[in-house]
Legacy VTK file of the C-alpha trace (Angstrom):
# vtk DataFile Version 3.0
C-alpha trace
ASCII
DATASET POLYDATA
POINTS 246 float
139.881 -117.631 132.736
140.307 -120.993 131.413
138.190 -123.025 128.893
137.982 -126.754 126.931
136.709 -126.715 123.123
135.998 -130.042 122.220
137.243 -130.546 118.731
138.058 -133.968 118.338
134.563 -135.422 116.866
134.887 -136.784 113.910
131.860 -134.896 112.242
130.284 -137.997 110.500
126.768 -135.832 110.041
129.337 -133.491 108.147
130.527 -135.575 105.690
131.594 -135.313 102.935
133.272 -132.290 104.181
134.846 -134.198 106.757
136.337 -136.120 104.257
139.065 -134.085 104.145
138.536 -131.180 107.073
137.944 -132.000 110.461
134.462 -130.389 112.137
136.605 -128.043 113.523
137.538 -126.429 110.799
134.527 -126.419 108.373
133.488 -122.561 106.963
130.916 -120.584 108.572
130.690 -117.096 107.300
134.113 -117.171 105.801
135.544 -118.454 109.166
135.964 -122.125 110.322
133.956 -123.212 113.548
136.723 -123.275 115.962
137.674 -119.353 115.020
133.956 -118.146 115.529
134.254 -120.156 119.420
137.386 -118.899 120.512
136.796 -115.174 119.678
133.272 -115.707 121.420
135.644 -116.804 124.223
138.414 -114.379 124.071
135.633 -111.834 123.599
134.428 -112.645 127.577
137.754 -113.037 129.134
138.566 -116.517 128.552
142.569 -116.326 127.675
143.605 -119.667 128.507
142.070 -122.372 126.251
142.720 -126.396 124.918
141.634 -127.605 122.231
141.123 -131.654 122.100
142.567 -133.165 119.229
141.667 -136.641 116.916
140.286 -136.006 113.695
142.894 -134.475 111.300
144.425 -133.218 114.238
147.543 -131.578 112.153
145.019 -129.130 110.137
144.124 -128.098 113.797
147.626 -127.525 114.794
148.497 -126.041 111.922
145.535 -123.630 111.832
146.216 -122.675 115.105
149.449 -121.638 114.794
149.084 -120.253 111.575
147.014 -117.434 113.727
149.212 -117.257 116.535
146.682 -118.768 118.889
144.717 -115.654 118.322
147.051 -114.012 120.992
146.055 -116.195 123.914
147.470 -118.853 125.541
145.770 -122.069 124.006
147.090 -126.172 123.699
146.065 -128.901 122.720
144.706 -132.513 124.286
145.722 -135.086 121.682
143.587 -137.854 121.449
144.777 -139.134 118.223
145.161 -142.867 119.493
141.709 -143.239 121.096
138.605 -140.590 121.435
138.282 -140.625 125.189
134.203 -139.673 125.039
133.263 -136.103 126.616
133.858 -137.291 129.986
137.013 -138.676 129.278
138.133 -135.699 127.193
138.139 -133.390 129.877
139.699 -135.456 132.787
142.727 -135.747 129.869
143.151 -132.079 129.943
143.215 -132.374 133.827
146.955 -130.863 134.010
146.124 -127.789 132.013
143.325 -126.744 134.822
145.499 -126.675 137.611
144.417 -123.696 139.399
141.521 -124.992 140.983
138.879 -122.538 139.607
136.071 -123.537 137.878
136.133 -123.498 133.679
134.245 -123.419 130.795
133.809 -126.234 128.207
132.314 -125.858 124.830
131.017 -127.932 122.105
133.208 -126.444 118.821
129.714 -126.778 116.720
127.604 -124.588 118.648
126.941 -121.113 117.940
124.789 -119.355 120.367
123.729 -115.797 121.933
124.421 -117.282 125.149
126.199 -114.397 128.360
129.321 -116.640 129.116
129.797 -113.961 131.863
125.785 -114.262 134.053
126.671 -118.357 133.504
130.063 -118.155 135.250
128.663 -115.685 137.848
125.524 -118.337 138.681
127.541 -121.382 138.723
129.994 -119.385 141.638
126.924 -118.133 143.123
125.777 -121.476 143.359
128.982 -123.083 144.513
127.982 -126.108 141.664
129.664 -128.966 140.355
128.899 -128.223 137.162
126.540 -125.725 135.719
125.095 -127.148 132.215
123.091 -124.553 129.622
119.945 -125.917 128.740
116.718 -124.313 126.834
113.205 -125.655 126.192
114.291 -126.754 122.127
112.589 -129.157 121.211
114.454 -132.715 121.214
113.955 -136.642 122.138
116.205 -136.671 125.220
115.957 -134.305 127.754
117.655 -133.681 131.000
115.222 -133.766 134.041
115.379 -130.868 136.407
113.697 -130.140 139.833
112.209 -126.929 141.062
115.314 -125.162 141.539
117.021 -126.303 138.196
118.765 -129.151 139.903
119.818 -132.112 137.972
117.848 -135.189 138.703
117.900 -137.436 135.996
117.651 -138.117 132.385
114.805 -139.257 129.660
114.952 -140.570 126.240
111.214 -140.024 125.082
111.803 -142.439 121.882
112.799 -145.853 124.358
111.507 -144.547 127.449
114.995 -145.250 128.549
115.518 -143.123 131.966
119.024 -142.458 133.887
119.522 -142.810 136.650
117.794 -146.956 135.359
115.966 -145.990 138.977
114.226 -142.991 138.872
110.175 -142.697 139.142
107.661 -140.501 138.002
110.308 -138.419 135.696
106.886 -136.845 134.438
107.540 -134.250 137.644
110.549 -132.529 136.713
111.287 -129.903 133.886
112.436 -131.311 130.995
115.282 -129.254 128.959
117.515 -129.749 126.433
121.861 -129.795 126.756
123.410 -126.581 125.107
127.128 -128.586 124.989
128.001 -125.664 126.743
129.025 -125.868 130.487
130.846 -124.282 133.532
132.533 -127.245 135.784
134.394 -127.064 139.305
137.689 -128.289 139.134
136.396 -130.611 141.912
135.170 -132.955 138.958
138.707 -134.245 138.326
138.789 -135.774 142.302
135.464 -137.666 141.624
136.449 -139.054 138.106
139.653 -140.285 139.378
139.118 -143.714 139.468
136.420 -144.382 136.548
137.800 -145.446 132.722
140.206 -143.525 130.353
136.806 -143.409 128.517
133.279 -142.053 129.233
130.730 -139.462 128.786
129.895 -136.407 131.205
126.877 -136.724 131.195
126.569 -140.306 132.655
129.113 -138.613 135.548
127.051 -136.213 136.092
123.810 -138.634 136.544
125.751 -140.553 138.734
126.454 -137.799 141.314
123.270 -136.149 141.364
122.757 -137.873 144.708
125.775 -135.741 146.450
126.749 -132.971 144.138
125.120 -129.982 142.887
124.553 -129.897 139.382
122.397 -126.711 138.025
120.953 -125.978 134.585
121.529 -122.438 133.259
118.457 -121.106 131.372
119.756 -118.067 129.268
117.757 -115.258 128.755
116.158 -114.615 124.842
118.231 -117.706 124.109
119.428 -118.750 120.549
121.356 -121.414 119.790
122.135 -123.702 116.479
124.010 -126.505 116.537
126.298 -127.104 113.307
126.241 -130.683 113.224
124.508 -131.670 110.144
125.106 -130.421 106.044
121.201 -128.895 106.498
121.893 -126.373 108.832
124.871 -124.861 107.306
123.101 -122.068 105.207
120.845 -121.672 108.685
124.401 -121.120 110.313
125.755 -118.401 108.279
122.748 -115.989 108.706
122.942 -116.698 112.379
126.622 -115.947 112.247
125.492 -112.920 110.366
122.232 -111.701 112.391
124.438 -112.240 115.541
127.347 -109.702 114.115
124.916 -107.253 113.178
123.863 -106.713 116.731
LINES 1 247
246 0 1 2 3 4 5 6 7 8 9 10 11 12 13 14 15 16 17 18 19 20 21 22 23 24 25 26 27 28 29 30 31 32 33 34 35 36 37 38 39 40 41 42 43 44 45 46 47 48 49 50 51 52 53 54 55 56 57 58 59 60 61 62 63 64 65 66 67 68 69 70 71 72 73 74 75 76 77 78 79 80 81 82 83 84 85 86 87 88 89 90 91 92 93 94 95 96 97 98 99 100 101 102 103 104 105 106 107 108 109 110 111 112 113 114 115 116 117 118 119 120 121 122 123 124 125 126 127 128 129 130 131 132 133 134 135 136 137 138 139 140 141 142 143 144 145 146 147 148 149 150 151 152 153 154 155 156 157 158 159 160 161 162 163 164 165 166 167 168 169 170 171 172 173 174 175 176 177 178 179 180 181 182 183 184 185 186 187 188 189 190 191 192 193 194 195 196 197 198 199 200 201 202 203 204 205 206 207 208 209 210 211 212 213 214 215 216 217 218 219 220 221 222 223 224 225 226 227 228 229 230 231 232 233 234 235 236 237 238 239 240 241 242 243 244 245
């Protein structure tokens, strides 16, 4: 199975450790971020992945092959001269899915509890676009979900700022909160074939939730933490630590 770890941020809640290491790379536990997600990975099959590359992208090359790609096939997507956005990021790495089955991207500072295996088997069950993990943590903007956990629009509660700029009464959907973890059909790449090198995935996926299926993924006994500011990295390594005594 293949899989997208996006990399290429350039960690600004992080600093100043991103002074001089990208996100990627910062310590968890006595492991950088990017080791933790791709043994996660491996761990569930995935043996295909790319990496996307801007921010001290040479450390990342250089750590990679330093471990011999963990003994799985993985590249890189080198955005050094622009960051292409989420969106952008992943029609970039367009040529390395070309086997048309669906694959798994996944936000390098997230470590979570979540079954990569019952998400792949729901978003082929439901024959999805893409299939986005959300939870009820708490948050200002929220994806809006019907009845059946179908994407129908977005909220931010601070502006009142909705997506799609049309939708009413977004008080009666579910409101949950984006993992940055997600299963996509390689059918994507068709629809963002004629939009900008640069833009995010979410906006593509509010602007096709009027033809395509787009499902959230509610894991079971869910636990998440995402690693994107200095505050949370002592709360990181006993998560990293609760979740390898289990």
């Amino acid at each position: 199975m293949k899989a997208m770890i996006f990399a290429a941020g350039l960690g600004t809640r992080l600093k100043p450790i991103t002074d001089i290491l990208p996100k990627a790379l910062v310590p968890i536990a006595g492991k950088p971020l990017l080791e933790h997600v791709i043994l996660k990975l491996k761990a569930v099959g995935f043996d295909e992945i790319i990496v996307n590359i801007h921010h001290f992208p040479n450390q990342i090359i250089e750590f990679l092959k330093a471990n011999n790609n963990f003994g799985i096939r993985i590249e890189v997507s080198d955005e050094r001269d622009e960051l292409l956005d989420t969106g952008g990021g992943i029609r970039k790495a367009a040529r390395f899915f070309d086997d048309g089955k669906p694959f798994l991207v996944h936000n390098v500072d997230i470590l979570s509890n979540v079954d990569l295996k019952a998400l792949y088997h729901q978003h082929i069950r439901n024959n999805s676009l893409a299939t986005l993990v959300v939870s009820e943590r708490e948050t200002f903007r929220y994806l809006l979900f019907d009845d059946d956990l179908k994407l129908k629009g977005w909220i931010n509660e601070k502006t009142g700022e909705t997506k799609p700029t049309h939708l009413s009464k977004p008080e009666q959907f579910t409101k949950l909160a984006f993992s940055g973890i997600q299963m996509l059909s390689a059918g994507v790449f068709d629809l963002m074939e004629n939009l900008e090198p640069k833009f995010p995935i979410m906006d593509f996926y509010l602007n096709n939730t009027g033809t395509q299926t787009i499902n959230g993924f509610v894991p079971d006994d869910y636990r998440m933490l995402d690693v994107g500011k200095l505050n949370v990295l002592d709360e990181a390594e006993k998560f990293i630590r609760a979740q390898s005594s289990e």
